[in-house]
N, C-alpha and C positions, 0 to 999 in steps of 0.2 A: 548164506543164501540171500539176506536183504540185500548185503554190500553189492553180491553180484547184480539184483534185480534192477537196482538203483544206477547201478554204471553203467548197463546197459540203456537204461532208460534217460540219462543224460546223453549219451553217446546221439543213442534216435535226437532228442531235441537239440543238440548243437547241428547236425544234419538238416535239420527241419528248418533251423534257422539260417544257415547258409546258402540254402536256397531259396530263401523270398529275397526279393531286391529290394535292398537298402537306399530309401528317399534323402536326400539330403537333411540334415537334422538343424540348420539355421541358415536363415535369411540371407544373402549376402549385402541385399538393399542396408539391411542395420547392422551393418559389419563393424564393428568396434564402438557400438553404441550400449549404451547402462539398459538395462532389464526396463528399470521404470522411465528412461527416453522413451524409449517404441509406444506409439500409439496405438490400440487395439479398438475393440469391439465397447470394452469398458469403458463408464468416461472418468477423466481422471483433469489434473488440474483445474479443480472446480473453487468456485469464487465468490465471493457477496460483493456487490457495488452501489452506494447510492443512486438509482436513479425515479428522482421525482420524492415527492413529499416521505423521508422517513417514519411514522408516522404510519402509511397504510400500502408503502410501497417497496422492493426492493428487487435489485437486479442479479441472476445469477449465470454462470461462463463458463464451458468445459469445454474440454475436447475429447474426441476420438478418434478414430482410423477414416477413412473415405467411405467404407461401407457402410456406415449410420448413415442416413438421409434426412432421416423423418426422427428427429428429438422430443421429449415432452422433458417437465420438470410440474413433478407433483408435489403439493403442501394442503397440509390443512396444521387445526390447533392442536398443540402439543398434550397427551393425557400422561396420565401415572401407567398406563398399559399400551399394548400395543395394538388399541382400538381406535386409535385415531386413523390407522391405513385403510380403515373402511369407509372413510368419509372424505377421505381428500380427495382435490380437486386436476384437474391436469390444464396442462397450459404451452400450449403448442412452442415450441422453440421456434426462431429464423438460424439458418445452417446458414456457415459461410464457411468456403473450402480455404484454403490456404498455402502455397505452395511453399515448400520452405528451402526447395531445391533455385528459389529464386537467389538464396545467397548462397554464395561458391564455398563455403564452409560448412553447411548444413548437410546432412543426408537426405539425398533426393528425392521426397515425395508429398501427397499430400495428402494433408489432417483437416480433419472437418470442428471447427468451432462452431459452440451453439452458444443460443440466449436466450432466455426469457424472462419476463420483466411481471414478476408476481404484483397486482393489485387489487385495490377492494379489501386490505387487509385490516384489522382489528387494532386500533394504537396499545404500547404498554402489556402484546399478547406473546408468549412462547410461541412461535410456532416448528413445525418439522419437516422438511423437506428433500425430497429427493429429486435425481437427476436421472435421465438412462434412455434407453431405446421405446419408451411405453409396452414393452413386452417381458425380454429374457435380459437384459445388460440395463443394472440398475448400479448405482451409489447407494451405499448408506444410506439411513435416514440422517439428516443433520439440521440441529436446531439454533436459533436464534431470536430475538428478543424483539419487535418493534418498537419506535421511539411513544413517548408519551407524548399527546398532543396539547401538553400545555409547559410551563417552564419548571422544569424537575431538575433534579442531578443527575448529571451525565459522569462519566467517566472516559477517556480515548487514550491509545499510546500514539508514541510518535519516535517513527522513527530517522536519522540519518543516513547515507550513501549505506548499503551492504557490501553493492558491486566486486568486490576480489573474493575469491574463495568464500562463493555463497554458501555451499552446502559443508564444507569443513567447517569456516568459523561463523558465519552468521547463522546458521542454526540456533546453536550453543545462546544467542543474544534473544533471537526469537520466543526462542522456546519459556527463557528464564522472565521473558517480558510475559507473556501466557500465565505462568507460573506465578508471577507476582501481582499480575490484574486478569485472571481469569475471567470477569463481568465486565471486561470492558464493551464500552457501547460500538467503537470502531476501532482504527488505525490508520494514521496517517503515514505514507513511505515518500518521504519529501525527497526523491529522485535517486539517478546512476543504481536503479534496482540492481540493476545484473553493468558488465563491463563492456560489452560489448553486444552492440543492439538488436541487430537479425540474428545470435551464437543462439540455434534452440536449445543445445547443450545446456548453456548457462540459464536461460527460462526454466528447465527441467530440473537445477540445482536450486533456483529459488523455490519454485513449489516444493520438491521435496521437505527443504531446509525447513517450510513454515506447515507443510503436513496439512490436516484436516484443519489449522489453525485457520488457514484459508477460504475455507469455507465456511468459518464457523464469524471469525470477526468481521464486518465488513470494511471494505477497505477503500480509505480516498488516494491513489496512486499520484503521483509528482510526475511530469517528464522530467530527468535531468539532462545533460550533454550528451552522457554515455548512454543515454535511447536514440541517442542519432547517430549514426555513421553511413558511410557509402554504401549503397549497397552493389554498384558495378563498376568498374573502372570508367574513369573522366564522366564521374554523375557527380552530384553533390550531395551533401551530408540530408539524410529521409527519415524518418519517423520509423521506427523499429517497425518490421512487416506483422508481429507478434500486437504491438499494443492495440490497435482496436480492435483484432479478431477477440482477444482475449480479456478485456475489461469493460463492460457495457458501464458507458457511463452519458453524463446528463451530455446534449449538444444544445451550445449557443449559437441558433442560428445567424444572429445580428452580428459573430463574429465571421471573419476569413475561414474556410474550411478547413485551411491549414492547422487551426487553434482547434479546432472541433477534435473533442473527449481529452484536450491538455488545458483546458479553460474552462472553468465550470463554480457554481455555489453551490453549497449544502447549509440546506438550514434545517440546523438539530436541533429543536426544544429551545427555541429564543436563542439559541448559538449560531449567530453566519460565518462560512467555512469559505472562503474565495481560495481560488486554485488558477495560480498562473504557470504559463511557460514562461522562463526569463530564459528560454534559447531564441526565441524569433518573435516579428511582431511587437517590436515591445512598446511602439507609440499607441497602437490600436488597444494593448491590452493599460496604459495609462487611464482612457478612457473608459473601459469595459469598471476597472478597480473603482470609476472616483463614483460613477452609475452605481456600481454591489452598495457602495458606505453611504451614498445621499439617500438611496430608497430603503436603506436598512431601518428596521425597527429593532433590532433584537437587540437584549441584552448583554453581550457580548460580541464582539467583530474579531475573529480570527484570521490572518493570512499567511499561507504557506506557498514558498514557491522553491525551485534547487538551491539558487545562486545565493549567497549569502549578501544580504544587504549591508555589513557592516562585517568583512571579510575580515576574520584573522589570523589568517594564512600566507606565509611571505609568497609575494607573487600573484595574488588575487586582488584585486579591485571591480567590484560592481556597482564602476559611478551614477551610470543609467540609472540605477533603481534607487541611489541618495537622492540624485538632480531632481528626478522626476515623479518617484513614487512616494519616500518620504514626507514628505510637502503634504502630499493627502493623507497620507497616516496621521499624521501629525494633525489635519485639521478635523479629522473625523476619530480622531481618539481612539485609533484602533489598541487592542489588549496585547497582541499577541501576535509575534510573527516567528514561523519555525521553517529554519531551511538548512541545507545541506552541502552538501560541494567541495569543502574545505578540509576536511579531515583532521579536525581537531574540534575540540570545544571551546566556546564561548556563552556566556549568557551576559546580558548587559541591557541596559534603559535608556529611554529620554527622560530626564528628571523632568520634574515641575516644580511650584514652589509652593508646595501645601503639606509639607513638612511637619508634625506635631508632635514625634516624638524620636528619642535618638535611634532607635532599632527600625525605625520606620521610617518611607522617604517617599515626598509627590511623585508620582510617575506617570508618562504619558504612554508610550506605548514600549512593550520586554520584547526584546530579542535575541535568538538562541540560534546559534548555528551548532551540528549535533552531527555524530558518525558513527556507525553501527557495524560496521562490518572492519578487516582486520588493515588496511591502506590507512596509513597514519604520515599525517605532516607536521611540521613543526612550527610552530605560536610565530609570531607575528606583533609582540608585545608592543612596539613602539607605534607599529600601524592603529596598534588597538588604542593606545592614547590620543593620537592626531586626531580620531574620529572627536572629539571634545569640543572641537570645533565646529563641527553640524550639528552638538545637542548629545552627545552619547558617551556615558558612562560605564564603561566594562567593568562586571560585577564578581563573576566566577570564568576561570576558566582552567583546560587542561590539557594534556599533550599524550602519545600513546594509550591513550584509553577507549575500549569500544563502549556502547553507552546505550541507554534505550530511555526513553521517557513517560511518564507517566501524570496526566493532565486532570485534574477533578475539580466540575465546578458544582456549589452545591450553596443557594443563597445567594447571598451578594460577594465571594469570596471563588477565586480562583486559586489552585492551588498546585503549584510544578515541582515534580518531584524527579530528579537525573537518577537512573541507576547504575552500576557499571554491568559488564556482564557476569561478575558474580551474586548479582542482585544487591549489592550493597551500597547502600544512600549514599550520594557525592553531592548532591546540590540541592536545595529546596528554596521557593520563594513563593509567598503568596498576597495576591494581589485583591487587594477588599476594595468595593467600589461604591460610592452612591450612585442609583441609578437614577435619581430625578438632575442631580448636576453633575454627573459626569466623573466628577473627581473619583483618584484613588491613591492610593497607598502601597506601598510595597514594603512588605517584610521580609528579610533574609534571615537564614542560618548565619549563623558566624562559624 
């Protein structure tokens, strides 16, 4: 008697349901698009960015679907409970819409990026914050550190091109860099994020690849080549339509607008962090470079830009930047330059002659070109000797290998460490400096 009650009572409800009318069950607009492409109500691709003194300030970047208007991003100080949501503060976002149907590749519609530019913040504080609609469509809480407002140790990664199958293999590099420096204070992604510039496809495969990491590190973004391409037939090569919606960073007015959010300093804890475009403008940015190093005080002068200053990859030469930039590296003693472009490894020096012991060697400024993602090219060995002649000695380098880096300065002692992506040490040098005369010292692994 059940069996029959029950078949009967199926019977009514397949009935019941053939006659309501069946809505269509997906979109056609996101017709062959990944679950976490489509933009919703949610925000999602959310970001940290330097803008203005680290210290007591920071910038954050999401997006959603067009229906969000009106964004907030809330923070207050981080507790051991979750009584800090009653004291946070909110902070109106600026929306900008975005069409993404502007490139003939994309899927045709538009997404609303937001920003907000947290200040008045506490140096040396946790704090927590979220992103969302101020109502029902919130983020996570997600936490981060302010810088200390006097000269501490820092820690940063750094990475090389990702660009080719971001979400298969650069993950795997991302993640394991997370995994190995968990506290680090930032990230630098010294260009060719993704391969091609307006593809939102491959934007949605970087943020994937690096997850909450995104939100969580903050990040100094590189333009490299491959954030420019066409965006319409007989135009010419344009600034990814994604980069400034989606990176709130510092602008230098005194530069071309062209350079504005690809030309920028960070100054961390007596660390200067200059950030050039080497795709365009490159006499105006000679000038902007020798201004960061004559007005710097800090302790440290860091520069990162795509193109590799001292290329060693058969087929690349970036003589612009020996001719012309070198020269002021050189006279202002910069530490540290990390770029990308090349797809291979190099690390290498301008010696000096303050030599004192055999494991240890004067050095003017280190140079590392780095690659992180899975596009590999092949050394360049004899280009790397000729460089001998403008001052530069190649110290480590390697071929086929994806790689992430890890930078900690703490004291008078800089210290660089290569990993591959199975997190395992390839390279380490560390640079000891006097700070009243400049000199330093370079130690390597053997």
């Amino acid at each position: 008697m059940k069996t029959y009650r029950y078949l009967v009572a199926s019977l009514l409800l397949t009935a019941v349901l053939l006659a309501i009318p069946v809505k269509a069950q997906h979109q056609h607009d996101h017709e062959g698009q990944h679950h976490w492409e489509i933009p919703s109500k949610d925000p999602d691709r959310v970001i940290l960015t330097f803008n203005g003194d680290p210290a007591t300030k920071r910038a954050v970047t999401w997006r959603t679907d067009k229906s969000i208007t009106n964004a907030v991003a809330q923070i207050a100080e981080a507790t051991v409970n979750s009584g800090f949501a009653d004291s946070a503060i909110s902070v109106n976002a600026v929306t900008e819409a975005s069409d993404l149907g502007q490139y003939k590749r994309n899927t045709s519609l538009v997404v609303n990026y937001h920003s907000a530019v947290f200040e008045g913040l506490k140096p040396n504080t946790l704090y927590a914050y979220r992103v969302g609609d101020g109502d029902t469509y919130w983020s996570e809480w997600i936490q981060f550190r302010t810088a200390k407002s006097v000269y501490a140790p820092i820690q940063f990664v750094y990475f090389g091109d990702a660009q080719n199958g971001v979400l298969a293999h650069w993950s795997r590099v991302i993640r394991m860099a997370y995994q190995t420096a968990p506290d680090s204070d930032f990230v630098i992604h010294a260009g060719d994020l993704i391969n091609n510039a307006h593809r939102d496809a491959q934007w949605a495969e970087w943020y994937k690849a690096g997850g909450f990491i995104h939100s969580q590190w903050t990040a100094i973004p590189v333009v490299g080549n491959h954030e420019f391409m066409r965006l319409k037939e007989k135009e010419g090569r344009r600034l990814s339509i994604q980069w400034r919606p989606q990176f709130t960073l510092p602008i230098e007015n005194d530069l071309a607008p062209e350079l504005h959010e690809t030309v920028y300093t960070v100054d961390y804890q007596d660390v200067r962090i200059i950030v050039l475009n080497s795709n365009d403008l490159l006499e105006e940015q000679t000038e902007y470079v020798e201004t960061q190093l004559k007005n710097s005080t800090a302790k440290w002068n860091i520069l990162t830009c795509h193109h590799s200053i001292f290329s060693p990859a058969k087929g690349r030469d970036f003589q612009f930047a020996r001719e012309n930039w070198k020269p002021i590296l050189d006279k202002y003693n910069v530490d540290l330059v990390l770029n990308g472009h090349d797809h291979t490894y190099a690390r290498g020096h301008v010696p000096t002659r303050t030599a004192d012991a055999s494991s240890a060697t004067g050095v003017g400024t280190v140079y590392v070109t780095s690659v992180s993602g899975p596009k590999q090219y092949d050394l360049d060995r004899e280009q790397l000797k000729s460089y001998a002649a403008e001052g530069y000695k190649p110290d480590k380098t390697a071929e086929e290998t994806q790689f992430f880096q890890v930078i900690t300065i703490k004291d008078n002692q800089l210290t660089y460490v290569a990993y591959t992506a199975l997190g395992e040490e390839y390279d380490r040098a560390v640079i000891t400096k006097d700070f009243e005369t400049g000199k330093k010292v370079l130690w390597q692994a053997e």
